[in-house]
C-alpha positions, 0 to 999 in steps of 0.5 A: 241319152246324153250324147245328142243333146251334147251334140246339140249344145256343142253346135249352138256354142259355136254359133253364139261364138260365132255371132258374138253372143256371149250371153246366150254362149254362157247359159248353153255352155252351163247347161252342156256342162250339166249334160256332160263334163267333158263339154268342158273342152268348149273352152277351146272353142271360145279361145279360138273363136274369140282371140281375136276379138278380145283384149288378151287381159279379158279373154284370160278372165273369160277363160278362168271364169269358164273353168272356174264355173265348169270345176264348180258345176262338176264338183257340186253334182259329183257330191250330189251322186257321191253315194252312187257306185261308179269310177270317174274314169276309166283307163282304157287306153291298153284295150285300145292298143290291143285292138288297133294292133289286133291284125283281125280288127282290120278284116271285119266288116262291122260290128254287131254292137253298132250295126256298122258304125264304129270307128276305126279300124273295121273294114267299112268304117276305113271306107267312110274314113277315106271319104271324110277325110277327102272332104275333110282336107280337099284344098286345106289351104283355101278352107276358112283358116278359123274353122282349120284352126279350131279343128286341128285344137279340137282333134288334137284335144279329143283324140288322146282323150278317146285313146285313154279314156274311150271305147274303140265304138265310142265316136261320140267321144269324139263330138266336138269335132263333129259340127267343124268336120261338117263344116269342112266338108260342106266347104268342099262340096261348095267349091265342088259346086263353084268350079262346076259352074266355073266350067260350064261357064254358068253365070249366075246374077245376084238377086238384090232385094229392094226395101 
């Protein structure tokens, strides 16, 4: 049940970055620790978000200090649950190839497991792919270059951690990249909308509020 409390504090740690309140970041970033270790990658976000707000010398020991205490938070609940069966990973990377290479995997619609929402390959999924993707990339150049940042580090952080150490149904390995896919796409809706009223010629006057 872990995996949309992920979500959750994933998003808010983007917007305390966001809004450069550091305080509310730690404790939600220590709690998403305690909810699940990989949220550990949050520290992409920190470095991107605030890289150019810090002096070099103090990003590096915010960094630390997230590392540090993430290894601390992990260590300590590993030795709590030590007596527990369990591996703490699992290899997996040979059944993924397997599967992307398995020319069936490209003709099935969905899978049962997941009532059609699977990742990648299957039929529907290459569907939604194409559209996100368009969402996603329509006029890169023009998105927000924070948010295009943070995005490609963040992919490129999760994908090889979904190819090793995931399942081919597991999207929610992907989670960190999910509130900056939204993001980008919502910016594509957005200029949608703009050039609609660019073309109609629709006007549209800012209200000013007096206090």
């Amino acid at each position: 049940m872990y995996d949309f409390p992920d979500l959750l504090f994933t998003i808010l740690c983007l917007i305390c970055l966001i809004k450069r309140q550091l305080l509310s970041y730690y404790i939600i970033f220590f709690l998403a620790i305690l909810n699940k270790e990989t949220s550990g990658i949050l520290v992409l976000y920190f470095i991107c978000t605030q890289y150019r707000n810090m002096l070099r010398s103090r990003l590096l020991k915010h960094t630390m200090f997230q590392l540090f205490s993430a290894a601390i938070i992990i260590f300590t609940t590993e030795r709590i649950y030590m007596a527990h069966q369990g591996m703490h990973l699992l290899w997996l990377l040979p059944e993924q190839l397997q599967f992307f290479l398995n020319p069936a995997t490209y003709i099935c619609f969905f899978d049962p497991y997941c009532l059609g929402i699977t990742t990648f390959p299957y039929t529907g999924n290459i569907i939604l792919i194409v559209l996100f993707g368009f969402l996603i990339f329509y006029k890169w150049h023009e998105k927000p270059i924070e948010i295009r940042k943070l995005f490609v580090i963040a992919s490129a952080a999760m994908i090889p951690i979904f190819l090793c150490f995931g399942s081919h149904w597991e999207i929610r390995t992907l989670n960190i990249c999910f509130p900056l896919m939204y993001l980008l796409m919502f910016h594509t809706v957005l200029m949608f909308y703009l050039e609609k009223f660019r073309n109609n010629k629709i006007e549209i006057q800012p209200e000013i509020s007096r206090f």
